[in-house]
NUMAR-985413 format. One record per residue: residue in three letters; residue number from 1; x, y, z of N, C-alpha, C in turn. Coordinates in nm, 2 decimals. Example, Ala and Ser with C-alpha at 12.3 -4.5 7.8 and 13.67 -1.06 7.14 Angstrom:
<sites>
+-----+-----+--------+--------+--------+--------+--------+--------+--------+--------+--------+
:   r :   k :     nu :     nv :     nw :    cau :    cav :    caw :     cu :     cv :     cw :
+-----+-----+--------+--------+--------+--------+--------+--------+--------+--------+--------+
: Ala :   1 :   1.32 :  -0.57 :   0.78 :   1.23 :  -0.45 :   0.78 :   1.32 :  -0.33 :   0.78 :
: Ser :   2 :   1.28 :  -0.22 :   0.71 :   1.37 :  -0.11 :   0.71 :   1.29 :   0.00 :   0.79 :
+-----+-----+--------+--------+--------+--------+--------+--------+--------+--------+--------+
</sites>
This chain:
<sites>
+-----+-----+--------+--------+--------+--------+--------+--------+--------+--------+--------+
:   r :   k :     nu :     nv :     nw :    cau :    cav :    caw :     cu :     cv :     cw :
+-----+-----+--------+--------+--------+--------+--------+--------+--------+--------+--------+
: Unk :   1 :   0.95 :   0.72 :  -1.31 :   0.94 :   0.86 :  -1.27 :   0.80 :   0.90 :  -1.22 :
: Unk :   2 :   0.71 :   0.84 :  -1.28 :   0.55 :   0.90 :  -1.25 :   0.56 :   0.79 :  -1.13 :
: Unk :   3 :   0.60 :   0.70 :  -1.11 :   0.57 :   0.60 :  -0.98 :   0.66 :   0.69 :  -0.90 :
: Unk :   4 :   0.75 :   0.75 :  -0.89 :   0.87 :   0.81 :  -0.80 :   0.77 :   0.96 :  -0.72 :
: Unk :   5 :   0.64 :   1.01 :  -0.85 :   0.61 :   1.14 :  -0.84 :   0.47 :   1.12 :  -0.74 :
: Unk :   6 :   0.41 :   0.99 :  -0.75 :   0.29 :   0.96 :  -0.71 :   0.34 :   0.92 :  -0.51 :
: Unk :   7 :   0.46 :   0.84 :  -0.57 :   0.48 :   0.78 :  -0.40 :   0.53 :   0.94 :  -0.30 :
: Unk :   8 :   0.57 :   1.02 :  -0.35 :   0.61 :   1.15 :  -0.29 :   0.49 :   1.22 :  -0.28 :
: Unk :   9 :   0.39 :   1.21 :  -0.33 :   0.27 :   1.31 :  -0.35 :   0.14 :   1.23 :  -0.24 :
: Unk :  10 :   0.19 :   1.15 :  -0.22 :   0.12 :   1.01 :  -0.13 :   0.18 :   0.99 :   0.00 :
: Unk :  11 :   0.26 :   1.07 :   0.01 :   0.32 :   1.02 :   0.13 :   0.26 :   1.04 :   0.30 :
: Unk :  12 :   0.30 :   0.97 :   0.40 :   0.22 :   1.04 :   0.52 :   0.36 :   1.16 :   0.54 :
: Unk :  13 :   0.31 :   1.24 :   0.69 :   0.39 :   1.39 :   0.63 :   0.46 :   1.29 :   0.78 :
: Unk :  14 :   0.62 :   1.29 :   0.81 :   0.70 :   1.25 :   0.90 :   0.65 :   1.32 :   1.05 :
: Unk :  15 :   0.65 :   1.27 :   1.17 :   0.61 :   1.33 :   1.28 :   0.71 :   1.42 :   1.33 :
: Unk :  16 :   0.83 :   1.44 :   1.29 :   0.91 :   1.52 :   1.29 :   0.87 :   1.67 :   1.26 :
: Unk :  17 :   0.85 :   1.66 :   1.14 :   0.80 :   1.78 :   1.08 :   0.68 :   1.81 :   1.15 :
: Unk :  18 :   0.59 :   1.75 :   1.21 :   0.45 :   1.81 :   1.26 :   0.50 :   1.86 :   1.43 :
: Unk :  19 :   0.58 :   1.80 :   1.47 :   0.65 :   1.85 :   1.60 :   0.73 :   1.95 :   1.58 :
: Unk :  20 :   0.82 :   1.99 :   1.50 :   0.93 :   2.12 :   1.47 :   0.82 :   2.23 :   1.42 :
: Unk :  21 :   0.66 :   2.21 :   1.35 :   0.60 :   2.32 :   1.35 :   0.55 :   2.39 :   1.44 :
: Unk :  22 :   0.48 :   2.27 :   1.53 :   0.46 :   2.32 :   1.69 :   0.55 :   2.34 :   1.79 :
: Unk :  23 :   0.64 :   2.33 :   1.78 :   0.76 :   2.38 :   1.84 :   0.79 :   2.57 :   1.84 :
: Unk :  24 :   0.77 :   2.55 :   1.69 :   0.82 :   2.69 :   1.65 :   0.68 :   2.76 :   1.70 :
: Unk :  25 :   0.54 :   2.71 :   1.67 :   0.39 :   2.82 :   1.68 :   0.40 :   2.85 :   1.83 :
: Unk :  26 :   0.48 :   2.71 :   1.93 :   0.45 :   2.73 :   2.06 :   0.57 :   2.81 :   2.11 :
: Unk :  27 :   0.70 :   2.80 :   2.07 :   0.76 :   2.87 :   2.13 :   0.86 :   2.77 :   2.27 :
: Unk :  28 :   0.84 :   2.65 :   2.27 :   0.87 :   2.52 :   2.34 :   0.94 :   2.45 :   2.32 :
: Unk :  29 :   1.00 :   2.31 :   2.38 :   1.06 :   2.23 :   2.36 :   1.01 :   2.10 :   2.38 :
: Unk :  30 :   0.96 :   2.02 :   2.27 :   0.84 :   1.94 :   2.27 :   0.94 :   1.80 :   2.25 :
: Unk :  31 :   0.90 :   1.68 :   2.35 :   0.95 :   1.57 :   2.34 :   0.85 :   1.47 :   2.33 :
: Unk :  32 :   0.89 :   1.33 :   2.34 :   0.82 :   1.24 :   2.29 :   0.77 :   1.21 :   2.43 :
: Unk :  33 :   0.67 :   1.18 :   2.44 :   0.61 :   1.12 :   2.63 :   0.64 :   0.99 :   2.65 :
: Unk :  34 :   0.73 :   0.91 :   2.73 :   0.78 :   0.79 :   2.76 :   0.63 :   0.68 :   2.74 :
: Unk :  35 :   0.70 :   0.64 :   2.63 :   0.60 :   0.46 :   2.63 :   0.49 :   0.51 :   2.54 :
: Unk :  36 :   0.50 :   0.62 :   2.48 :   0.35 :   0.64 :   2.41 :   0.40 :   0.66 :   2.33 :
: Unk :  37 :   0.40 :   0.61 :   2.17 :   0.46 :   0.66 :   2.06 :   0.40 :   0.74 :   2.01 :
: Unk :  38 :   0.22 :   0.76 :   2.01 :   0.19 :   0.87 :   1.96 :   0.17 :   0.99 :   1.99 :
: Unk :  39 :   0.22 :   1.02 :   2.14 :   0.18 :   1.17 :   2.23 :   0.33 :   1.20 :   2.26 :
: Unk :  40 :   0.35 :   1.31 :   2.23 :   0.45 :   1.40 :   2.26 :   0.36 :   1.52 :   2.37 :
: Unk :  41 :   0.46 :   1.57 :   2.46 :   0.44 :   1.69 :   2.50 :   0.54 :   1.78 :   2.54 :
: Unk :  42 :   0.49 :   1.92 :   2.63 :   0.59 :   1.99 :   2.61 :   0.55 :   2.12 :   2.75 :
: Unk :  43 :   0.63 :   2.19 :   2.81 :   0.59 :   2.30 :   2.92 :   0.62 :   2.39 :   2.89 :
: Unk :  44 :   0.49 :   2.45 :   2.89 :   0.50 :   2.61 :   2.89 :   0.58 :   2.65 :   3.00 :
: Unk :  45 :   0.61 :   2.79 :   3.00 :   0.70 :   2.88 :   3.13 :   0.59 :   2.86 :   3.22 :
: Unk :  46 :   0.45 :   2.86 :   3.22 :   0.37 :   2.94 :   3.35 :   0.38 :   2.78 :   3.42 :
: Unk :  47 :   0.40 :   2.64 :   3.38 :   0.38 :   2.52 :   3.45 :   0.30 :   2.47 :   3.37 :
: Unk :  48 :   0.24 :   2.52 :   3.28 :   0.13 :   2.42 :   3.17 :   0.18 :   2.31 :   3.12 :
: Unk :  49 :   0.09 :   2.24 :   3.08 :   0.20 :   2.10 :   3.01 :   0.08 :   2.12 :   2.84 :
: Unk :  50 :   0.13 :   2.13 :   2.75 :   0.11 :   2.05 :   2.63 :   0.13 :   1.88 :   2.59 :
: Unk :  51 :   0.01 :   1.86 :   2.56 :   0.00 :   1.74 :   2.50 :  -0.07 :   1.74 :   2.38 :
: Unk :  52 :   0.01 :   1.65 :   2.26 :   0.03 :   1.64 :   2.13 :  -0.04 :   1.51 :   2.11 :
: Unk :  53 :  -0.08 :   1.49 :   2.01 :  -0.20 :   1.39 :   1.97 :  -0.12 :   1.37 :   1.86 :
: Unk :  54 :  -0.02 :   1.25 :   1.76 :  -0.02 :   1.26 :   1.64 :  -0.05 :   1.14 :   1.53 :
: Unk :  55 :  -0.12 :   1.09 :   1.57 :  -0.18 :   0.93 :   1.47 :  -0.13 :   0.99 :   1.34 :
: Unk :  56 :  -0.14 :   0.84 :   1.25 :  -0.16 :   0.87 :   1.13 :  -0.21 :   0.81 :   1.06 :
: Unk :  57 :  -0.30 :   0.80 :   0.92 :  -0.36 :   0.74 :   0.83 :  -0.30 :   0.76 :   0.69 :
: Unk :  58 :  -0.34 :   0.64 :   0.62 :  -0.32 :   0.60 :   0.49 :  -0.46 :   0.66 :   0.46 :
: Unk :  59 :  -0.47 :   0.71 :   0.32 :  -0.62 :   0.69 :   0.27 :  -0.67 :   0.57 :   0.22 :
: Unk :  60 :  -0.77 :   0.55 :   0.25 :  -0.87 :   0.40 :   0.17 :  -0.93 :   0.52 :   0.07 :
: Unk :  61 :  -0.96 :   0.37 :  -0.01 :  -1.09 :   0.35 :  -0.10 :  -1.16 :   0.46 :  -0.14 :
: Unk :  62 :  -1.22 :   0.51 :  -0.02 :  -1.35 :   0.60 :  -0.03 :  -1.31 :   0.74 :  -0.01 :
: Unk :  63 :  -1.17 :   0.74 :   0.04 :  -1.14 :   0.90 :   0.02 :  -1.08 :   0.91 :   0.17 :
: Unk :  64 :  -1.11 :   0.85 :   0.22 :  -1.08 :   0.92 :   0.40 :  -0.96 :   0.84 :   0.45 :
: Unk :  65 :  -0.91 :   0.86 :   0.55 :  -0.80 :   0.85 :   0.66 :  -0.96 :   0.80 :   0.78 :
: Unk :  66 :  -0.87 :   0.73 :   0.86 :  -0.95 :   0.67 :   0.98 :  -0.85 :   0.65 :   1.07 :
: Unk :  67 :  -0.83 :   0.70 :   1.19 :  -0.80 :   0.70 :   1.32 :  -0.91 :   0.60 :   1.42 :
: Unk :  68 :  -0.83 :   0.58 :   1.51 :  -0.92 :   0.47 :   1.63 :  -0.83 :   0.55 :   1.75 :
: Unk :  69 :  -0.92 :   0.65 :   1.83 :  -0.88 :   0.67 :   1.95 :  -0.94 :   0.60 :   2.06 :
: Unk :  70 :  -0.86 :   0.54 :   2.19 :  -0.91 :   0.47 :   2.32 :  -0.96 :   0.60 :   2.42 :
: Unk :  71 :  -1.02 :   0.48 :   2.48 :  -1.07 :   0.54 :   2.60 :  -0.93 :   0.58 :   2.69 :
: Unk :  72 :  -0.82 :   0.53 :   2.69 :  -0.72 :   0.56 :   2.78 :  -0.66 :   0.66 :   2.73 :
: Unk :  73 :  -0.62 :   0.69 :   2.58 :  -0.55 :   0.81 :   2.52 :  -0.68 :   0.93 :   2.51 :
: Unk :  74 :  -0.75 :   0.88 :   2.53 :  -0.88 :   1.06 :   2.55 :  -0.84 :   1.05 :   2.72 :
: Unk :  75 :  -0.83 :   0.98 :   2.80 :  -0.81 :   1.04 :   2.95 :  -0.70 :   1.12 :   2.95 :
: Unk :  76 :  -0.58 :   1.07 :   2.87 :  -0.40 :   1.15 :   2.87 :  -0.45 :   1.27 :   2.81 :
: Unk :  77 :  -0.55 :   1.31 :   2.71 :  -0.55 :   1.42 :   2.65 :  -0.67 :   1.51 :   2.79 :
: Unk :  78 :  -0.72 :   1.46 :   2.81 :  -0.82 :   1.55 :   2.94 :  -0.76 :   1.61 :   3.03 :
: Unk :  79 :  -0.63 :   1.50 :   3.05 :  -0.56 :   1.60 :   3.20 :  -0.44 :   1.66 :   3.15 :
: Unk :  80 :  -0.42 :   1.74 :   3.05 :  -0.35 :   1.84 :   2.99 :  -0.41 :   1.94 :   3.03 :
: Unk :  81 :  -0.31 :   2.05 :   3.00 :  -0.31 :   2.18 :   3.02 :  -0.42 :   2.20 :   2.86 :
: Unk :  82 :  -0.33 :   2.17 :   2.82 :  -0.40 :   2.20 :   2.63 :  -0.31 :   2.08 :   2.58 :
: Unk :  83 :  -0.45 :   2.00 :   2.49 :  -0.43 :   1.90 :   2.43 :  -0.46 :   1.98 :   2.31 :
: Unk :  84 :  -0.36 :   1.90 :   2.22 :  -0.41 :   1.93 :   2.05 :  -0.39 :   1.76 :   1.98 :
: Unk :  85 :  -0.45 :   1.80 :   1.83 :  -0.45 :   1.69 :   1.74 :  -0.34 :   1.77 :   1.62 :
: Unk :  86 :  -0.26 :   1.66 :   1.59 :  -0.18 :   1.68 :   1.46 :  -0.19 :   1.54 :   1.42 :
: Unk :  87 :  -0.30 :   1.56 :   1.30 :  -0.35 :   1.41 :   1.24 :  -0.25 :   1.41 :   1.11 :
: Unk :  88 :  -0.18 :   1.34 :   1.05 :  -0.09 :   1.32 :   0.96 :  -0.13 :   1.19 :   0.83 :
: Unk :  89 :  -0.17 :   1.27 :   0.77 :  -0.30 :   1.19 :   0.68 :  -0.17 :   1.19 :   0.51 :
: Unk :  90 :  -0.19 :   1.07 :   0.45 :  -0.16 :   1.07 :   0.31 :  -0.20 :   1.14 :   0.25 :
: Unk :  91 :  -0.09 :   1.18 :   0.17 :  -0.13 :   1.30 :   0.08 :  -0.04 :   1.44 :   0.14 :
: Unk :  92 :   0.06 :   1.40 :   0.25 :   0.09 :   1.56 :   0.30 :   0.07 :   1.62 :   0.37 :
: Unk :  93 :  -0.02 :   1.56 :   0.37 :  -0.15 :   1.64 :   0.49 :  -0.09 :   1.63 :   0.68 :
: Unk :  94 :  -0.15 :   1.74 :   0.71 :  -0.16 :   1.76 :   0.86 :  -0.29 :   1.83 :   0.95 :
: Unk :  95 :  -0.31 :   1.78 :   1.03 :  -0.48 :   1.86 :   1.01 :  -0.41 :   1.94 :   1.20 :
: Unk :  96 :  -0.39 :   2.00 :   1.22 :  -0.45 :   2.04 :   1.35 :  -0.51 :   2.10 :   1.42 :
: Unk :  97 :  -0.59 :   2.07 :   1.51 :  -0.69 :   2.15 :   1.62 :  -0.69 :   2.07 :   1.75 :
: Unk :  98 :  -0.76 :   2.20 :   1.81 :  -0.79 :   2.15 :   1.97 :  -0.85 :   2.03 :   1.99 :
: Unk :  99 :  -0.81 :   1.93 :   2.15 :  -0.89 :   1.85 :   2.15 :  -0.99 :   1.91 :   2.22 :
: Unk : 100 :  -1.03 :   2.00 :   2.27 :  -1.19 :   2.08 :   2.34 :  -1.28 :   2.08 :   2.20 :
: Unk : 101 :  -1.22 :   2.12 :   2.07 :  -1.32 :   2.12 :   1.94 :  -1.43 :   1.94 :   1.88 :
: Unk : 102 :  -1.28 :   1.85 :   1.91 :  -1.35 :   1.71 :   1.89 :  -1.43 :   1.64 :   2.02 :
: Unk : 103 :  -1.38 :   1.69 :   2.15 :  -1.48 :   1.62 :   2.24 :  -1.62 :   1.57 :   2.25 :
: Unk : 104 :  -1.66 :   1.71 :   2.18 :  -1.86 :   1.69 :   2.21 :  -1.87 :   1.59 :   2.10 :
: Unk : 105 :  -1.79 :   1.57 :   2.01 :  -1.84 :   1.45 :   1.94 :  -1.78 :   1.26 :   1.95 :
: Unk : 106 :  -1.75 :   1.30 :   2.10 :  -1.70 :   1.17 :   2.14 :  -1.78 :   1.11 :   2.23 :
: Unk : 107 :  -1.92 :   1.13 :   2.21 :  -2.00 :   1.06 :   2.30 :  -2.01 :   0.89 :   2.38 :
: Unk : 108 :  -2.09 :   0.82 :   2.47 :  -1.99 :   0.71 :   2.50 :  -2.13 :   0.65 :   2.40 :
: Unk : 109 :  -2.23 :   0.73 :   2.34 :  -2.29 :   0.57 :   2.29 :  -2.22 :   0.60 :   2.15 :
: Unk : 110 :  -2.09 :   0.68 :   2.12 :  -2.04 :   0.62 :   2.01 :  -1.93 :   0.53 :   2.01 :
: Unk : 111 :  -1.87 :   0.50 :   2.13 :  -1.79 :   0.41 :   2.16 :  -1.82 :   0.27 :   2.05 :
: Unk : 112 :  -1.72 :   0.20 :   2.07 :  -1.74 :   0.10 :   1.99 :  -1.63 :  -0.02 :   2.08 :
: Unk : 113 :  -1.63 :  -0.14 :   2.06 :  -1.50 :  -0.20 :   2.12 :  -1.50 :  -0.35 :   2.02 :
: Unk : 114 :  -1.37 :  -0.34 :   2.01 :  -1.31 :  -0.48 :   1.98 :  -1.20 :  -0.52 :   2.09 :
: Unk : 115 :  -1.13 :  -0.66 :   2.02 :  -1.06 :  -0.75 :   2.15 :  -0.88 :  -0.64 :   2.15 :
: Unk : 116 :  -0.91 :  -0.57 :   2.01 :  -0.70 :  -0.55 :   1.99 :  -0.77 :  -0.39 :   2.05 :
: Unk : 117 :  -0.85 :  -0.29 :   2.03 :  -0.83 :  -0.16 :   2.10 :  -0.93 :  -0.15 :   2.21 :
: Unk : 118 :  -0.98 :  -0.23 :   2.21 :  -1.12 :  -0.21 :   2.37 :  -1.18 :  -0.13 :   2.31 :
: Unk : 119 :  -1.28 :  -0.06 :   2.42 :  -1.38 :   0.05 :   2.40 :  -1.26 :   0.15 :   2.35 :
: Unk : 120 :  -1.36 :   0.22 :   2.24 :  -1.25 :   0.34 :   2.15 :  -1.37 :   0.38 :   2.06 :
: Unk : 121 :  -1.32 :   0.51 :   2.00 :  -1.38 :   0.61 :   1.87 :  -1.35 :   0.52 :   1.76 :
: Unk : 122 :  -1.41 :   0.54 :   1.65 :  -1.32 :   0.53 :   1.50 :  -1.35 :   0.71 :   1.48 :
: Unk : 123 :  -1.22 :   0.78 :   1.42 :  -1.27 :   0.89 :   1.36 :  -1.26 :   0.86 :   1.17 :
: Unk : 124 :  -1.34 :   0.90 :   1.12 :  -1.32 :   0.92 :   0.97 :  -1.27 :   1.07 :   0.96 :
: Unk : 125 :  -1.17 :   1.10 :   0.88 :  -1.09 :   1.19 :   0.82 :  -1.13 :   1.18 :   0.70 :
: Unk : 126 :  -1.20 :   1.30 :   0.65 :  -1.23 :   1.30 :   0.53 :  -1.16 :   1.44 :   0.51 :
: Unk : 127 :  -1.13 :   1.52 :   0.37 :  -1.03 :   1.65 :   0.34 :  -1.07 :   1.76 :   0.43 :
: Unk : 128 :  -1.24 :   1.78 :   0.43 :  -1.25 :   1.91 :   0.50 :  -1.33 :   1.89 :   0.62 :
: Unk : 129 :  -1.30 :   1.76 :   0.70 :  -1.40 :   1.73 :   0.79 :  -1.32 :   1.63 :   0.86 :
: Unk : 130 :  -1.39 :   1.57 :   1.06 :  -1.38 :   1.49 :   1.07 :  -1.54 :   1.45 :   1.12 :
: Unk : 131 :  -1.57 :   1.27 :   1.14 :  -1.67 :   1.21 :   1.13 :  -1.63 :   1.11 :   1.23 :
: Unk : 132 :  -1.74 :   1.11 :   1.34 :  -1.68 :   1.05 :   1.46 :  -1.82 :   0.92 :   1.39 :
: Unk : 133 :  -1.73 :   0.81 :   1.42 :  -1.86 :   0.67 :   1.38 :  -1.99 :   0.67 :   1.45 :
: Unk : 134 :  -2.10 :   0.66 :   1.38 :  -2.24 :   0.69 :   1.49 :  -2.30 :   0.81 :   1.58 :
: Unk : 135 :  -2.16 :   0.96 :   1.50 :  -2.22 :   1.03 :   1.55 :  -2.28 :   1.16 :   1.44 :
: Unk : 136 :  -2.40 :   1.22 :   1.39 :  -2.41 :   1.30 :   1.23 :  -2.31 :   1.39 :   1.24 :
: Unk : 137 :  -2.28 :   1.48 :   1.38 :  -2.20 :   1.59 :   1.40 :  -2.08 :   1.53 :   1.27 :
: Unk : 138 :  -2.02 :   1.63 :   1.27 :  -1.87 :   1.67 :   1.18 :  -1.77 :   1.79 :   1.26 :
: Unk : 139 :  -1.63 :   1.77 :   1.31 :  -1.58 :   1.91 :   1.29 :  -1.51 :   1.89 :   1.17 :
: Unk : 140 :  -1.53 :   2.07 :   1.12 :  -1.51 :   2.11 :   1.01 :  -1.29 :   2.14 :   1.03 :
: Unk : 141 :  -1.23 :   2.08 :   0.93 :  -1.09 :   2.05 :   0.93 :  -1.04 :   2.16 :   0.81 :
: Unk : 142 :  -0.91 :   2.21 :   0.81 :  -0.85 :   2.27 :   0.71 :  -0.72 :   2.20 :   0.70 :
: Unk : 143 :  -0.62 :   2.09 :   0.62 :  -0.50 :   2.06 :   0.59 :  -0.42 :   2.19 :   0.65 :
: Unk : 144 :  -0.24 :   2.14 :   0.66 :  -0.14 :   2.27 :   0.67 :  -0.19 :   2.36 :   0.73 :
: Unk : 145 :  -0.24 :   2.39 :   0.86 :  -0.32 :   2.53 :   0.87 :  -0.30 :   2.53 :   1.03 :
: Unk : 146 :  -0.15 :   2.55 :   1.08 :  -0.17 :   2.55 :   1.21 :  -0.21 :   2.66 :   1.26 :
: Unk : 147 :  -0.24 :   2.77 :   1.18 :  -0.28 :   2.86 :   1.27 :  -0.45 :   2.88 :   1.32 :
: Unk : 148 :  -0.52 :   2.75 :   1.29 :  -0.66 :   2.71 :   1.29 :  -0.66 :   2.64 :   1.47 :
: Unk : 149 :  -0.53 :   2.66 :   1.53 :  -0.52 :   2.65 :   1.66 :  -0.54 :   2.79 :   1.74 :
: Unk : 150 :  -0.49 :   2.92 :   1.70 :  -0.54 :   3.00 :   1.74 :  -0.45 :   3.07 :   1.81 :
: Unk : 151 :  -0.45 :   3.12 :   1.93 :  -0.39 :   3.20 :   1.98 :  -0.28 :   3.14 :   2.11 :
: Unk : 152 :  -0.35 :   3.00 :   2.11 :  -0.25 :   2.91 :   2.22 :  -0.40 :   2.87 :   2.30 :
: Unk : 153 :  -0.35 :   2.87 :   2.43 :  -0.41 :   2.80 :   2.55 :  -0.56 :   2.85 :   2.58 :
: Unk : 154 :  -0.66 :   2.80 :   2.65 :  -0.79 :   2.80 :   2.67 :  -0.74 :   2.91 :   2.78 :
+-----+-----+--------+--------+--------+--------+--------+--------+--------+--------+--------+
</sites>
């Protein structure tokens, strides 16, 4: 029973449910983007396109969730209308915000590269923060809180 209460309380939250929320905040019909399993998007009436960011993390050790974004998935998120993040972290969790909020901390001398993602971010996900590798900046994060998106589009 306590292993049945811990694996449910552990869990990552399904991308379903992080899509049927923004569905409803947006008012849209949001689908998966061909060949990219982790970007969905979606069109506003005016011709806008939404694009959906939704990685996910286990927690390690130290407390945090860690994401690896590329240099090719920050270009798909730049030529959106409005890009967002729905990070889907263990524990339940969903974190969302703009990607205009995490950019300034994606500088290229934080880049980093290995042979399996090339040049790319690491972000650390910590509960009330994210922590771009090699950079001090933090944006400040709230779990379940889509309305920390705001009012919609730039």
């Amino acid at each position: 029973m306590l292993s049945e209460l811990k694996a449910k309380t552990m869990s990552i939250p399904n991308v379903d449910m992080a899509i049927s929320t923004l569905q409803k905040y947006f008012d849209i019909t949001i689908y998966q983007r061909m060949r990219k399993k982790i970007f969905y998007e979606g069109d506003f009436p005016d011709g806008g396109k939404l694009l959906i960011c939704t990685p996910q993390s286990k927690l390690h050790p130290k407390g945090n969730g860690w994401i690896d974004l590329t240099v090719k998935q920050i270009t798909l998120l730049q030529e959106a209308t409005y890009a967002i993040f729905a990070l889907r972290i263990e524990g339940d969790k969903i974190y969302y915000f703009g990607f205009d909020n995490l950019k300034p901390l994606l500088t290229e001398d934080t880049l980093i590269y290995n042979n399996h993602e090339g040049d790319h971010w690491k972000l650390h996900v910590w509960p009330d923060c994210i922590k771009v590798l090699g950079n001090s900046q933090k944006l400040v994060i709230t779990a379940n809180r889509i309305d920390n998106l705001g009012s919609g589009r730039n």
